[in-house]
Steps between C-alpha positions, in 0.01 A plus 500: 500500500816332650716635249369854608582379855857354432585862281399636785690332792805510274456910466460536867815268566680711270395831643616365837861494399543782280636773642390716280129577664718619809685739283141575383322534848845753577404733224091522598648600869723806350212576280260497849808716613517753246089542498517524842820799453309654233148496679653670783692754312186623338242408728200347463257759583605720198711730721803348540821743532645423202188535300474873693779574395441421140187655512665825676738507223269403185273796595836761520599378171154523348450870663853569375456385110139688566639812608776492181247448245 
């Protein structure tokens, strides 16, 4: 049990001075960002503008190949 408890200590120590986690914790916030870019772009509802749009355009195309064949 106190060999669990020194690994332990020792990782948390360790994770204290790397500065890698804050490297780490940087990326999650630009990931937050991007969700947050992405959710707004499309909405979250299900009628965003962009996803009208898409939908506008998906249905011209579809009519248009429909129309050809």
């Amino acid at each position: 049990m106190l060999n669990c408890y020194i690994k332990t200590t020792e990782a948390l120590k360790q994770l204290r001075t790397d500065s890698n986690g804050v490297v780490s914790f940087e990326y999650v916030i630009v990931a937050a960002c991007i969700v947050g870019a992405v959710a707004a772009a499309f909405g979250t509802t299900g009628a965003g503008g962009i996803q009208a749009a898409l939908t506008a355009a998906i249905t011209k195309i579809t009519a248009a190949v429909t129309a050809a064949a």
